[in-house]
KOLKOLDREN-160319 format. One record per residue (C-alpha): residue in three letters; x negated, y negated, z. Coordinates in steps of 0.001 Angstrom, whole numbers, plus 500000, padded with zeros to 6 digits. Layout:
<recs>
ALAXYZ/...
</recs>
This chain:
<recs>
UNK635397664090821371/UNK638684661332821317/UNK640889662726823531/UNK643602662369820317/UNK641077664332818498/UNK640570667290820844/UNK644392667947822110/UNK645071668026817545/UNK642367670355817623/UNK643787672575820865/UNK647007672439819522/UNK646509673434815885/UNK648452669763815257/UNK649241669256811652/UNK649348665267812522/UNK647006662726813919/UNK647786659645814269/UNK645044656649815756/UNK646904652975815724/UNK646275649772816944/UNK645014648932820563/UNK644377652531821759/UNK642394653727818654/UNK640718649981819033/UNK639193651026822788/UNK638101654035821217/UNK636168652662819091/UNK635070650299821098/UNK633341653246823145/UNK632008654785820518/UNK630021651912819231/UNK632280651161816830/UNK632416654488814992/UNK634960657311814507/UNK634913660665815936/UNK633984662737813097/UNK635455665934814855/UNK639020664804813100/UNK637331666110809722/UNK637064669492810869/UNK640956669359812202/UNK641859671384808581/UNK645085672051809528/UNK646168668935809483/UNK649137667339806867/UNK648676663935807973/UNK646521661608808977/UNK647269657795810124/UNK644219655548811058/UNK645784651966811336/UNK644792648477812918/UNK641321649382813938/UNK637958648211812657/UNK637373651529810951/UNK634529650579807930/UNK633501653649806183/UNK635278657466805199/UNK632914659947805435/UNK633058662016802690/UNK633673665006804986/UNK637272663745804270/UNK637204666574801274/UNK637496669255804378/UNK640995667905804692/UNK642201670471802273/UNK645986670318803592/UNK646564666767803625/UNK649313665279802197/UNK649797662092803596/UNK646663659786804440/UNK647419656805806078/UNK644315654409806287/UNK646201650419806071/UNK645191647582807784/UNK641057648391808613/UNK637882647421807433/UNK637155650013804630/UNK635297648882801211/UNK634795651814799360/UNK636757655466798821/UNK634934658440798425/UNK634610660160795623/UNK635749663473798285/UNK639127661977798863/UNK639926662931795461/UNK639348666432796408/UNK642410666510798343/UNK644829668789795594/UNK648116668425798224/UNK648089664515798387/UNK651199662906798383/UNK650893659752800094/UNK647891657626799814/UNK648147654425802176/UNK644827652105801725/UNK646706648651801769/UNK644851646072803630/UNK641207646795803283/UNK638386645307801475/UNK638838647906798527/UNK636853646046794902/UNK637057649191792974/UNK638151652656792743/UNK636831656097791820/UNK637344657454788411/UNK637860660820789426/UNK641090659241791431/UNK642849661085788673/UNK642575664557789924/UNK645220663577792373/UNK647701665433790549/UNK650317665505793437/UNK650212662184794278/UNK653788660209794143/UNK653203657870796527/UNK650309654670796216/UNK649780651956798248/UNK646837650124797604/UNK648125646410798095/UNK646236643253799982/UNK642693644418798764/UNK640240642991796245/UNK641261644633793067/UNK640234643391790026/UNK641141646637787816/UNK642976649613788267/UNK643320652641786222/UNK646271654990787078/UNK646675657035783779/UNK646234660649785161/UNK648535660502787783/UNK651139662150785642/UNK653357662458789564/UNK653415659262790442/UNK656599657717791634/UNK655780654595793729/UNK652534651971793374/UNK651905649133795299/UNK649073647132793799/UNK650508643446795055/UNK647608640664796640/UNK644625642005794902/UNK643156640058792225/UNK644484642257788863/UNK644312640001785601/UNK645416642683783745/UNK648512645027783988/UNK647325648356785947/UNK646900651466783522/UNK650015653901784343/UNK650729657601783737/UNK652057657947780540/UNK653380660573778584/UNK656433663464778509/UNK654747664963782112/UNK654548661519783723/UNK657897660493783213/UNK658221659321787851/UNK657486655613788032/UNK660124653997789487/UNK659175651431791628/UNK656272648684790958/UNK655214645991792780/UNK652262643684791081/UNK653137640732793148/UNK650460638142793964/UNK647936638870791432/UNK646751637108788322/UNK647993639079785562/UNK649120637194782535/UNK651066639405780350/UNK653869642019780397/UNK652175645073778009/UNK654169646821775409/UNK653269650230776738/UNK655446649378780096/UNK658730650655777681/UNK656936653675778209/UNK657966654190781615/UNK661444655751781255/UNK662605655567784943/UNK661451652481786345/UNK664011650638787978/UNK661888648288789940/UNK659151645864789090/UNK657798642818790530/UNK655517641086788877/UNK656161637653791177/UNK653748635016791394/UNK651056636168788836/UNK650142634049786098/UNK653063635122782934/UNK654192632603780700/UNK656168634572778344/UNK658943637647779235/UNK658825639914775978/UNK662274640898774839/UNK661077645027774619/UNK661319645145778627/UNK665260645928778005/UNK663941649319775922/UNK662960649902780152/UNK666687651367780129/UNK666379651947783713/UNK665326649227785018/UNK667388647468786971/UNK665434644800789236/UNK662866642351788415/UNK661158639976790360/UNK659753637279788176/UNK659766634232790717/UNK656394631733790927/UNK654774632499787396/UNK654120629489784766/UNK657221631111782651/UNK657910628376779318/UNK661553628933778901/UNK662857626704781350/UNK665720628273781127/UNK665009631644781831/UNK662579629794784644/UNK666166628767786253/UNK667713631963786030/UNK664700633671787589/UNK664827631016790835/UNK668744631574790971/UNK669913634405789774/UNK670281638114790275/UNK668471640248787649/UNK671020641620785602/UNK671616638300784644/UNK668174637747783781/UNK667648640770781799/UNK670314639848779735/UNK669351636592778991/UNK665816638358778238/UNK667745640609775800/UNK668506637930773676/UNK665983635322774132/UNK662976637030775326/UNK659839636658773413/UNK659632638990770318/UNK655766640133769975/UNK654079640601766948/UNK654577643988765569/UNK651073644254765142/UNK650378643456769000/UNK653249645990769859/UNK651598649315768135/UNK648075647707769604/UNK649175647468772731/UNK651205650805772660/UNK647703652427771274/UNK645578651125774382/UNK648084653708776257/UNK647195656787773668/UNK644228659310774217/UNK642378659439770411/UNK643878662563769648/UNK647600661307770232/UNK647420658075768269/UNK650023656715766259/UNK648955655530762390/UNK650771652237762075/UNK652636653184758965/UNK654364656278760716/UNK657891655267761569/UNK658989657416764791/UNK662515658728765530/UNK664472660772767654/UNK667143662757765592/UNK670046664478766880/UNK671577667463764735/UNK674867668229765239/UNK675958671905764274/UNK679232672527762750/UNK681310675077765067/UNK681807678386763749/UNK684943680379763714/UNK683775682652766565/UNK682340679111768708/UNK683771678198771799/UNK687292677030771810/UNK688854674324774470/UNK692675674907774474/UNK695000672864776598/UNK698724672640777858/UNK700858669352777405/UNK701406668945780970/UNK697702669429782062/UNK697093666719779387/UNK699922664527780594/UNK698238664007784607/UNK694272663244782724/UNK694755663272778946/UNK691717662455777375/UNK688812664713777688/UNK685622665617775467/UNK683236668834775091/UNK680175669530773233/UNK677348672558773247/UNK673570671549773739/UNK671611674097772435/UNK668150674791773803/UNK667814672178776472/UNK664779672536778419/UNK666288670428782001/UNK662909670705782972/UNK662833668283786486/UNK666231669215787706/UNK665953665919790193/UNK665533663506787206/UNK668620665583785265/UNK670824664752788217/UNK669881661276788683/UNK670413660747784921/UNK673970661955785946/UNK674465659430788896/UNK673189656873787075/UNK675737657367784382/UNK678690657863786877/UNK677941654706788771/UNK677391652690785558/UNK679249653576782471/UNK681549655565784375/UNK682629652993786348/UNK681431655049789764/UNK683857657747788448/UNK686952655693788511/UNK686622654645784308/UNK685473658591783826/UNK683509661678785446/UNK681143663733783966/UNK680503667716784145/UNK677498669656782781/UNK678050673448783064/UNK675633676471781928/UNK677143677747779304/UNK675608681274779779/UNK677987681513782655/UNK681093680617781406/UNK682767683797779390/UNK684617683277776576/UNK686774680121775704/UNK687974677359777679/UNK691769676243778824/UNK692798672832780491/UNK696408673605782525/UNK697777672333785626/UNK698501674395788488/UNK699699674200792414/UNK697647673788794038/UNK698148676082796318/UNK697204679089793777/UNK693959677604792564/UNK690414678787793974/UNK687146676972793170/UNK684046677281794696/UNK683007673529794915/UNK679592672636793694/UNK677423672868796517/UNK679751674965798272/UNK679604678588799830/UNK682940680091799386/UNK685978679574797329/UNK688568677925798626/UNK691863676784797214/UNK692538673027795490/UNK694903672287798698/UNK692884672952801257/UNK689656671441799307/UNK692287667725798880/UNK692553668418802490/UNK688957668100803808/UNK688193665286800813/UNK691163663476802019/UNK690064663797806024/UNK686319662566804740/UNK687872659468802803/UNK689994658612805712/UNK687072658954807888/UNK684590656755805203/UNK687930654022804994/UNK687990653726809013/UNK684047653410809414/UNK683914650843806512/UNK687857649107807724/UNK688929649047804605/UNK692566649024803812/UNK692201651190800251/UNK690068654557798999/UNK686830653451796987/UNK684784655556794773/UNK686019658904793879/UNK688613659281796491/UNK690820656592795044/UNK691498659605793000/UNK692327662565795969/UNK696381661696795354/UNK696303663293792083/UNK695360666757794021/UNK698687666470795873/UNK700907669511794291/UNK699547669917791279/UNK696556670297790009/UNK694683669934786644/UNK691803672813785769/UNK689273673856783519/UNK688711677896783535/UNK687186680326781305/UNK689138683737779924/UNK687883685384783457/UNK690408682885785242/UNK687294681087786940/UNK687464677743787639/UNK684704676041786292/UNK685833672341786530/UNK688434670500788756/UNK688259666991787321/UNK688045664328788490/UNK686494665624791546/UNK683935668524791559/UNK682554670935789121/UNK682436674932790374/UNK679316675772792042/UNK678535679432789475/UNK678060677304786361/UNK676233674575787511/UNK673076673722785920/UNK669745675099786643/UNK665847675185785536/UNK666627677964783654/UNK669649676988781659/UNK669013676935777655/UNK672457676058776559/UNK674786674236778555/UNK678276672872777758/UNK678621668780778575/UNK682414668028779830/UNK683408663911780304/UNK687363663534781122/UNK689447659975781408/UNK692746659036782274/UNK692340655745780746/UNK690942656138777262/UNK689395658655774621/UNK687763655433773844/UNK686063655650777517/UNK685290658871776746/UNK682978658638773537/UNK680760655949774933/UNK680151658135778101/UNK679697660835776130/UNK677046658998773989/UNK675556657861776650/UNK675097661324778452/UNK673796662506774712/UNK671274659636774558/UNK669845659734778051/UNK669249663378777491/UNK667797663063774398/UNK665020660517775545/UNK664715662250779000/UNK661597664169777226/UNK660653661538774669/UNK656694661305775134/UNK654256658253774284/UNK653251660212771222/UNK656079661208769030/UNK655132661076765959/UNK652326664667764801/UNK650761665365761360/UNK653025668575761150/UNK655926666227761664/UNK658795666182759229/UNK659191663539756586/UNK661597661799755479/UNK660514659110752949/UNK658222659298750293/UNK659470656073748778/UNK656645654042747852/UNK655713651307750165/UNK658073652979752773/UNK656792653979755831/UNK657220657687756368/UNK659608658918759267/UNK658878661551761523/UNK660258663851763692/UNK658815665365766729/UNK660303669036766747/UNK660095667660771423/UNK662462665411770841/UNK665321666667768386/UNK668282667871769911/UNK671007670061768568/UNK674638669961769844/UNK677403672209768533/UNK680735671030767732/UNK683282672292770377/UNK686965672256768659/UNK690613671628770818/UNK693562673068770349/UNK697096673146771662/UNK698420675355773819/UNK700569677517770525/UNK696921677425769185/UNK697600674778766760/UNK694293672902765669/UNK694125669760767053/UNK690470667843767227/UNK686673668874767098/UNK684100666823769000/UNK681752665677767821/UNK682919664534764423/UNK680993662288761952/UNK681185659159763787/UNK681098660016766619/UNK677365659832767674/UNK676547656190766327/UNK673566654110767789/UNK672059650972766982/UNK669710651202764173/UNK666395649497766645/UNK667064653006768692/UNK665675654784766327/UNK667648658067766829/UNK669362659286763649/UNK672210662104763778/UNK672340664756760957/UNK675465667366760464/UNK673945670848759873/
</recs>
């Protein structure tokens, strides 16, 4: 037994890890091959084999039954066992730098895999479509001429990051729109000519590596050598190749099981349905000096909102606060569950001295002055580190908190929002919430507000969009002859109830969201309906 090997096995180690000129000599004793005593070591959560002219996994591997993390880059292996696809904890799957052709079809049953590196091997095809966790793939230097097959689907909504650098791959499919949070792809030095103009329906995505392919827009060939991507996308946007329609729904098919296929005449769109308020609904009332220090603010109900992955939820929030919100200094958003917040809603200022909030996150409640004074100590303390001579971010904003203060409560006097800063930690949002109450404020603009707003609506809306939208029990729309019908898939409707303002002598004032309000561009395909 490797000396490694038997201390793990004394120990009861839940890591192993054999790398580079030590695990080397021991193979060098062993005539080359590896102890198999490390596939008895069950307990184990990892396991790194790197740099060393390992050849063959035995398919004792399947023991393994705790691993998460396998770690087997830089050796000499060919082939992976069917067994390693036994392994129903894996995480992380390292195989980069082998002599990999192929790969198992059962590599599927992974189901808690996130993490795939299978880059600098001989690839020629890859087929990814079950992983419905995966968050991260690495398939760059192999020999791919076509685009890898990826998770698709309202459960295998995680691909963020993908890097299909140094292959051979020609084309850019249609059925990449279909991964709604990838914000990274690099597709550098393959073999594309043409950029289709549907990667900007990717709304997430954010980098793109396009340097070293054959590209025919010289143009856009200049802008990929010496520009960032932003400005790339958006020259994509407008003059990136349109597809036929006809390739589009092909190529969006290829991604479909049988069952789930889309007929080509079958038009598919989101709707949103916006419920008027009733006279016993929620109310938002407000004082004219609370509106006077941040007057523009907006509400709305969501009704039946299944959050679902509470990590995406919040990311979709983060996203929108450092984009369209201007990293909070344009606007800030709030989402609150609305099960927890008792009765109606008033905006008034207050000292700060006599306000309590439990900050999200936070333990305790603690008042709005001594809260300015610990955000104000941890901007001073950000503004030495990075010697700057100003606040950034949020804390441009802490001077507002200086005497008085501008609230949200409910008729129980608890603070549920303290904008522009924090939200309070008893309504914030959780798996379980059904209905929860979506709060954007502004001090510049009720203009700024809307678009955030609509934004927040939209990116909520598609968070659960799947591949196939469109079912035979669907609703339609259009009869009209030589129309296509329109459907609706009951997953993706959403229904948001009117919230109505009023002054502080209870005078009506506004009700949000009007008709109007909720506009999008027609090649969204989301329609909104009053009900």
């Amino acid at each position: 037994m490797w000396p490694e090997v038997q201390v793990a096995k004394e120990e009861n180690r839940r890591e192993l890890v054999l790398s580079g000129a030590a695990a080397r000599k021991r193979f060098a004793e062993t005539g080359g091959n590896l102890d198999e005593t490390i596939y008895q070591l069950s307990a184990l959560n990892l396991l790194n084999i790197n740099d060393t002219p390992l050849e063959e996994i035995s398919s004792e591997i399947g023991n393994l039954e705790h691993l998460q993390s396998l770690l087997l880059f830089r050796n000499k292996i060919s082939s992976i066992p069917v067994e390693v696809c036994q392994l129903a904890t894996l995480k992380v799957l390292d195989l980069s730098g082998n002599l990999i052709e192929s790969l198992p079809s059962e590599l599927g049953q992974l189901k808690a895999l996130t993490t795939i590196n299978l880059s600098r091997n001989k690839l020629k095809q890859v087929d990814l479509g079950r992983l419905e966790w995966l968050a991260m793939c690495n398939l760059s230097s192999n020999q791919l001429e076509d685009f890898p097959v990826l998770p698709c689907g309202k459960d295998a909504q995680h691909l963020y990051e993908l890097n299909l650098e140094k292959n051979q791959i020609k084309e850019i499919p249609a059925s990449l729109v279909n991964q709604g949070s990838l914000k990274t792809l690099n597709v550098a030095e393959n073999s594309i000519e043409l950029v289709p103009q549907f990667l900007v329906k990717c709304v997430k995505l954010k980098e793109i590596n396009l340097k070293d392919n054959p590209l025919k827009d010289k143009r856009l060939k200049k802008l990929v050598e010496q520009c960032r991507s932003k400005q790339v996308l958006d020259y994509v946007e407008k003059n990136g190749y349109v597809a036929p329609k006809s390739a589009v729904k092909a190529s969006e098919k290829t991604s479909l099981s049988e069952s789930e296929s889309v007929p080509e005449e079958v038009d598919v769109r989101q709707k949103i349905t916006i419920v008027k308020a009733s006279d016993d609904a929620k109310k938002v009332s407000f004082t004219p000096e609370a509106k006077s220090l941040r007057p523009y603010a907006l509400h709305c109900i969501v009704r039946d909102f299944n959050v679902g992955n509470m990590k995406k939820f919040l990311q979709l929030q983060n996203d929108l606060h450092d984009n369209e919100c201007g990293k909070r200094e344009f606007a800030t958003i709030a989402t609150h569950d609305l099960a927890k917040i008792k009765g109606n809603i008033r905006y008034r200022a207050d000292l700060s001295e006599l306000i309590q909030i439990t900050p999200l996150g936070g333990k305790a409640k603690v008042t709005a002055a001594k809260y300015y004074d610990e955000l104000k100590q941890h901007a001073e303390m950000i503004r030495k580190e990075k010697k700057r001579s100003t606040y950034s971010g949020i804390y441009k904003f802490i001077n507002l908190l200086e005497g008085k203060v501008f609230v949200f409560f409910d008729d129980e006097e608890k603070i549920i929002s303290l904008p522009p800063l924090t939200n309070c930690d008893e309504t914030k949002i959780t798996p379980e919430t059904k209905h929860m109450l979506l709060e954007v404020t502004s001090s510049i603009g009720f203009e700024v507000c809307h678009k955030v707003m609509s934004a927040l609506i939209k990116k909520m809306l598609l968070m659960n969009v799947q591949v196939s939208r469109a079912h035979p029990e669907g609703k339609k729309k259009s009869k009209a002859k030589g129309a296509p019908i329109v459907t609706y898939d009951k997953s993706v409707e959403m229904f948001v109830e009117q919230v109505r303002f009023y002054d502080a002598e209870g005078t009506f004032h506004s009700v949000y969201p009007g008709k109007g309000d909720l506009v999008f561009p027609e090649e969204e395909k989301i329609d909104v309906e009053f009900k």
